[in-house]
C-alpha positions as CSV (number, residue, x, y, z in Angstrom):
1,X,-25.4,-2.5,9.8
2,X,-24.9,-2.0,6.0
3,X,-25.0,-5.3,3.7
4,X,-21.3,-4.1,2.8
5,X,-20.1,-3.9,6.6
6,X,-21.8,-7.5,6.8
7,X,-19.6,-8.7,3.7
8,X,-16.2,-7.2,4.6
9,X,-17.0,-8.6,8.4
10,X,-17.8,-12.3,6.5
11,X,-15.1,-11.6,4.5
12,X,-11.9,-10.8,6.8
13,X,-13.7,-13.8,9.2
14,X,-12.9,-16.2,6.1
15,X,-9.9,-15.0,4.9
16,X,-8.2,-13.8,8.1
17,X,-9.0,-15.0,11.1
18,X,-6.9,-17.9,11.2
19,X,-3.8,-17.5,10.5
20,X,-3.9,-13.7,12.8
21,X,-4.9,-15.6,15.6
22,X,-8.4,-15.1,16.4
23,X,-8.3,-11.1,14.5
24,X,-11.6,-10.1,14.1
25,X,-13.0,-6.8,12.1
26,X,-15.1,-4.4,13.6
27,X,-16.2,-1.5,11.4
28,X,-15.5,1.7,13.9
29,X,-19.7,3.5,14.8
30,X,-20.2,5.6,11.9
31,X,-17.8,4.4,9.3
32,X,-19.4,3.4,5.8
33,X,-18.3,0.7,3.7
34,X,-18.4,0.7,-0.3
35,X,-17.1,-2.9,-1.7
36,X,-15.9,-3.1,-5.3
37,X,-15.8,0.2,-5.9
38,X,-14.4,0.2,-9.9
39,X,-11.5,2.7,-10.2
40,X,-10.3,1.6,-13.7
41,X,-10.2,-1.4,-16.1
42,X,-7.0,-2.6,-18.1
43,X,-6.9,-5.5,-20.7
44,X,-10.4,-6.5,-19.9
45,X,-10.0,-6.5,-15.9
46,X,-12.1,-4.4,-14.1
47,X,-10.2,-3.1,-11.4
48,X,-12.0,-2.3,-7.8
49,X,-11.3,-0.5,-4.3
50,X,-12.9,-1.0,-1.5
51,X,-13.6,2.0,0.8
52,X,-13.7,3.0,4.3
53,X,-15.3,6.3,4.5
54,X,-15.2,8.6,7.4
55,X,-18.4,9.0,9.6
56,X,-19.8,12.4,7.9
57,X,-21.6,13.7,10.6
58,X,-18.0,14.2,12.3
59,X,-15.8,15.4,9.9
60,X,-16.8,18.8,7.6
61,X,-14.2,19.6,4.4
62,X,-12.3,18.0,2.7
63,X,-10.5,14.4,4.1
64,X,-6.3,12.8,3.8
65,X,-6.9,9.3,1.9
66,X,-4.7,6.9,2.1
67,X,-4.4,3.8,-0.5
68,X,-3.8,0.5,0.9
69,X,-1.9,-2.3,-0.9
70,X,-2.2,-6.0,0.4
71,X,1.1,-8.3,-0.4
72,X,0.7,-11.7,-1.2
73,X,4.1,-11.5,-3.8
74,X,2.3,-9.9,-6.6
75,X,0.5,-13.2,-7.5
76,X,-2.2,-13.3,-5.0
77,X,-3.8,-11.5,-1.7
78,X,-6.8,-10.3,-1.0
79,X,-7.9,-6.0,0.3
80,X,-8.8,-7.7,3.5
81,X,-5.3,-7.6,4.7
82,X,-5.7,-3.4,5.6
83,X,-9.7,-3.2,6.3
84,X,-8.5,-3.1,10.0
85,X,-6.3,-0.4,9.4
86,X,-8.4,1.7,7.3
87,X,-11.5,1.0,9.3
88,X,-9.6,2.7,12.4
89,X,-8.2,5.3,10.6
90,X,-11.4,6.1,8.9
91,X,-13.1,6.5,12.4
92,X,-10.8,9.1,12.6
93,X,-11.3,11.3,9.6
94,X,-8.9,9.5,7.4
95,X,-10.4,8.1,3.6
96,X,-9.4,4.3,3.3
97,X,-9.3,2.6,0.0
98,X,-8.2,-1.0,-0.1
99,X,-7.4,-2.0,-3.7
100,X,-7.0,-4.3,-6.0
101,X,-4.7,-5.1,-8.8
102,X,-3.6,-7.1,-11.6
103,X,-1.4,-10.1,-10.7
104,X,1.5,-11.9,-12.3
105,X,2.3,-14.2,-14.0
106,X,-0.5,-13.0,-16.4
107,X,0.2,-9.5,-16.5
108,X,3.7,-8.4,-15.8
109,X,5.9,-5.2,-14.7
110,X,4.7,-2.4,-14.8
111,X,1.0,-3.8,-14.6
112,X,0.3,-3.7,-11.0
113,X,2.3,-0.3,-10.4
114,X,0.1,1.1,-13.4
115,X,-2.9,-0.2,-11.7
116,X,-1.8,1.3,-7.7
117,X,-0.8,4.5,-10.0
118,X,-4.9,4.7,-10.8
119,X,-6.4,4.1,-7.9
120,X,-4.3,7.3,-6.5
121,X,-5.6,8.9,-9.6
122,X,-9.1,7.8,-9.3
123,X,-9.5,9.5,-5.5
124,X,-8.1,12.6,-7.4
125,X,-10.9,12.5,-10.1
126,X,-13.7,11.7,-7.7
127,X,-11.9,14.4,-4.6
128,X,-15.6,16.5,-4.9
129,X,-17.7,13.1,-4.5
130,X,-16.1,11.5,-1.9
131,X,-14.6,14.3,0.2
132,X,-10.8,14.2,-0.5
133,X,-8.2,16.6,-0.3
134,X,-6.2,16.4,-3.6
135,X,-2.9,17.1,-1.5
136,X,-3.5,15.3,1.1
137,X,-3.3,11.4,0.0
138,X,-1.0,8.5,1.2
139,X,0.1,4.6,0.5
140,X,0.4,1.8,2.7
141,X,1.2,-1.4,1.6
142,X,2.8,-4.8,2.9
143,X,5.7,-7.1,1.3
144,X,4.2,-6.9,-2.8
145,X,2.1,-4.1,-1.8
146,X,4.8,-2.6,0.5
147,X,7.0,-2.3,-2.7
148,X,4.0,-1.0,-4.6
149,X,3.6,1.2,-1.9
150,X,7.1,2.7,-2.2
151,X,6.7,2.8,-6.2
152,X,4.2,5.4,-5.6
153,X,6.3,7.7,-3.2
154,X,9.7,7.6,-5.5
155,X,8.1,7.3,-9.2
156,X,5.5,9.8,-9.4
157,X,5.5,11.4,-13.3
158,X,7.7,8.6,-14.5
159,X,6.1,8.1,-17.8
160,X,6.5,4.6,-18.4
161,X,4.9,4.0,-15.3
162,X,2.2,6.1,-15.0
163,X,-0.1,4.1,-17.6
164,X,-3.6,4.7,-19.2
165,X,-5.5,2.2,-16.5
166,X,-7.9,5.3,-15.6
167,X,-8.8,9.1,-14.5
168,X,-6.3,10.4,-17.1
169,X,-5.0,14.0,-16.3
170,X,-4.8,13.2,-12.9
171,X,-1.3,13.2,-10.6
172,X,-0.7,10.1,-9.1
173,X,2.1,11.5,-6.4
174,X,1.4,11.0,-2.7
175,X,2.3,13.1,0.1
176,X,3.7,10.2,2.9
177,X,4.5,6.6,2.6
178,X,4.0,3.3,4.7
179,X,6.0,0.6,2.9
180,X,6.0,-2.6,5.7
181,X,8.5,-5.7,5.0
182,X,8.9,-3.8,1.6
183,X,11.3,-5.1,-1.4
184,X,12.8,-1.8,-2.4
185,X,15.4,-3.3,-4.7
186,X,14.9,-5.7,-7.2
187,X,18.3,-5.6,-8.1
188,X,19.5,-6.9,-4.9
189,X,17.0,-8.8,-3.7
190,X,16.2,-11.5,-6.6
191,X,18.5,-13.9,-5.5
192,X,19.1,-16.3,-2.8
193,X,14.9,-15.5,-1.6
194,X,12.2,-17.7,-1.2
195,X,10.4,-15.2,-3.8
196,X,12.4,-15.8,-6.2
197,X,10.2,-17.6,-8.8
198,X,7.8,-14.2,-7.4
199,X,10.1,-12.0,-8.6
200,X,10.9,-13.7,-12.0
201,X,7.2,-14.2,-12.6
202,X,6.5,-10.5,-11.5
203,X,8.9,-9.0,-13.6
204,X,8.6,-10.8,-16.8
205,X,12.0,-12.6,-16.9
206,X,15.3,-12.9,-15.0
207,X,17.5,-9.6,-13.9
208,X,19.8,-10.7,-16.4
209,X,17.8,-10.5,-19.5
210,X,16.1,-7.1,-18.3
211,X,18.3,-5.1,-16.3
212,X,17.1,-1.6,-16.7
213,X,13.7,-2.9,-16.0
214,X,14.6,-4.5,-12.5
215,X,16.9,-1.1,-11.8
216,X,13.1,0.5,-13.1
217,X,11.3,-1.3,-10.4
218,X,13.5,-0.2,-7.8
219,X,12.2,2.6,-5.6
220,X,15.5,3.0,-3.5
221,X,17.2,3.4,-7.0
222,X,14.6,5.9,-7.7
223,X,14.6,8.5,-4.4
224,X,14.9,11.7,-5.2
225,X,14.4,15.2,-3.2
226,X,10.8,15.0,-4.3
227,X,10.2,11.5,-2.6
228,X,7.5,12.1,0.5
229,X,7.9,10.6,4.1
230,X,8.1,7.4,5.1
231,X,7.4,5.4,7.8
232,X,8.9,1.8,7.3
233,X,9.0,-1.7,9.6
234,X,10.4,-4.6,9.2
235,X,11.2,-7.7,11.6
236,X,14.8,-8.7,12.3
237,X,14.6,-12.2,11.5
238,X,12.5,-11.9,7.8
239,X,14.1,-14.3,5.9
240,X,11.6,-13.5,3.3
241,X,12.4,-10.0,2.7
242,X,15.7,-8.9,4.3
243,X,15.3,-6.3,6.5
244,X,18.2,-4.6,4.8
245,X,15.6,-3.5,2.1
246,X,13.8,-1.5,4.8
247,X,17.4,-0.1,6.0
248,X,19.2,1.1,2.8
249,X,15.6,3.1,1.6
250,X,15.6,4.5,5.1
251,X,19.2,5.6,5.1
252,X,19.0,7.0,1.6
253,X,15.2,9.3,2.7
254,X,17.8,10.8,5.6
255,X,20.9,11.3,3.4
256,X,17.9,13.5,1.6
257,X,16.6,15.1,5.0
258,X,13.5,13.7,3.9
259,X,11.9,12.7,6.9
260,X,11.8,8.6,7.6
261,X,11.2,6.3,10.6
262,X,12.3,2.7,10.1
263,X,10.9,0.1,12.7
264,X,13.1,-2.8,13.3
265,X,11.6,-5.3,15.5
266,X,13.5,-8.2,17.4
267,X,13.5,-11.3,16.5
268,X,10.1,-12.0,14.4
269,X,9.9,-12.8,10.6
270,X,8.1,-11.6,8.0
271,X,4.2,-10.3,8.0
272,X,4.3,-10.1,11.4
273,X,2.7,-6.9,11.8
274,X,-0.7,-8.2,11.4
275,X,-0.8,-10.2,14.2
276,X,-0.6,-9.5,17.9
277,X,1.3,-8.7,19.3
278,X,2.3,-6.8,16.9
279,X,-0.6,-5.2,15.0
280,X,-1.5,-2.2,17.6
281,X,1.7,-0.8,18.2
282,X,2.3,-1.0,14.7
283,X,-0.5,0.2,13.7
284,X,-1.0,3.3,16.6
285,X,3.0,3.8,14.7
286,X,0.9,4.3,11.6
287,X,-2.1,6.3,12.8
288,X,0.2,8.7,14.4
289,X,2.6,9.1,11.4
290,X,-0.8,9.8,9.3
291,X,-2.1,12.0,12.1
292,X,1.0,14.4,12.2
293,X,1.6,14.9,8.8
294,X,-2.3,14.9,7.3
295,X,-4.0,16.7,10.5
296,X,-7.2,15.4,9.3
297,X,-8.9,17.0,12.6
């Protein structure tokens, strides 16, 4: 066992354990593990990934990545929350990188979206290195990251969000989508929520003094025909994020034909799907959304 699979085990032990109810990480035979990987710096941050490789022995060409984006409303949070995730999925051919990003209330909209925006152009840049397919790279996030998550899918070649963070000349577009207990409007959602300081500290001020910008941050006010597949969940009873947000981006991908699958599970809150009993068939949801579409075998 590497010194890195010993870290992230130590790592989600500390962090996660807890409050998932006994979870436990086990790094799939095969799979390596690279910790703090830099992919960019901005305003004296250095800005890491960690990455879940697939075991190279079984898989020849080129790989699907996907980039994982922990919540933790844009303030906090740690990569752990997705090692599980990208561990499996790695065991099955699929890149994993769990990043990191800047948080508010020191650095504001469109910080962390710059920052998610790099790490999808830093897989691009290094595609030879680490075995990527260029064409073939996804997001997953949860709550914060969920909404990062969804930035990437509906925003791709926006100039004020694409940023200098790192890898210049690289796309940052992805080809699918896994937003879970996303926000997806700001405009609707800032109000009447338990992250509503979040929000307010996230964006940089109230919706009132900086409309366009809340509109900006938006990804259900930014779907277009060019916006990939999603697969969304939410639970019923999320009083943090209304599962509404998860329903009007879902109805607006099929008034599109784009192809979406929305979730909606009975009667648990918010975050659930980390947790059993929740986490496997949410997660088999997500391996075989990433299977169909990226084919990695």
């Amino acid at each position: 066992m590497s010194d890195d699979i010993r870290i992230a085990i130590q790592r989600f032990a500390e962090e996660r354990t807890y409050p998932w109810e006994g979870a436990q990480l086990q790094v799939p035979d095969g799979v390596e593990v690279r910790l703090e990987v830099p992919y960019g710096s901005a305003a004296g941050v250095e800005l890491t990934t960690d990455l879940f490789l697939p075991p190279a022995d079984r898989f020849e060409g080129p790989r699907p990545a996907i980039v994982f984006i922990h919540g933790g409303g844009w303030r906090a949070g740690s990569p752990t929350q997705f090692y599980r995730q990208a561990g499996m999925l790695a065991a099955l051919g699929v890149i994993g990188s769990c990043c990191r990003y800047r948080f508010a209330p020191e650095f504001t909209f469109p910080a962390a979206v710059h920052d998610v925006k790099a790490a999808v152009r830093w897989l691009r840049a290094n595609a030879k290195e680490l075995g990527v397919d260029p064409e073939r790279i996804g997001a997953a996030g949860g709550s914060a990251g969920g909404h990062l998550a969804a930035m990437l899918a509906t925003t791709a070649g926006v100039a004020e969000l694409e940023g200098d963070v790192g890898s210049p000349g690289e796309r940052s577009d992805v080809q699918l989508a896994m937003p879970l207990n996303p926000i997806t409007d700001m405009t609707a959602f800032v109000d009447g929520t338990s992250l509503h300081a979040a929000v307010v500290q996230f964006m940089g001020g109230p919706p009132e003094e900086i409309p366009d910008a809340y509109r900006l941050a938006s990804p259900l006010l930014q779907v277009d025909p060019r916006t990939p597949p999603c697969l969304l969940a939410h639970g019923s009873d999320d009083h943090v994020v209304p599962p509404s947000q998860s329903e009007r981006f879902a109805r607006a991908l099929e008034s599109l034909g784009i192809r979406q699958e929305l979730i909606l599970v009975d009667g648990v809150g918010h975050g659930f799907f980390n947790a059993e009993p929740h986490f496997t068939p949410i997660y088999e949801a997500m391996e075989r959304f990433v299977l169909d579409l990226f084919a990695p075998q």
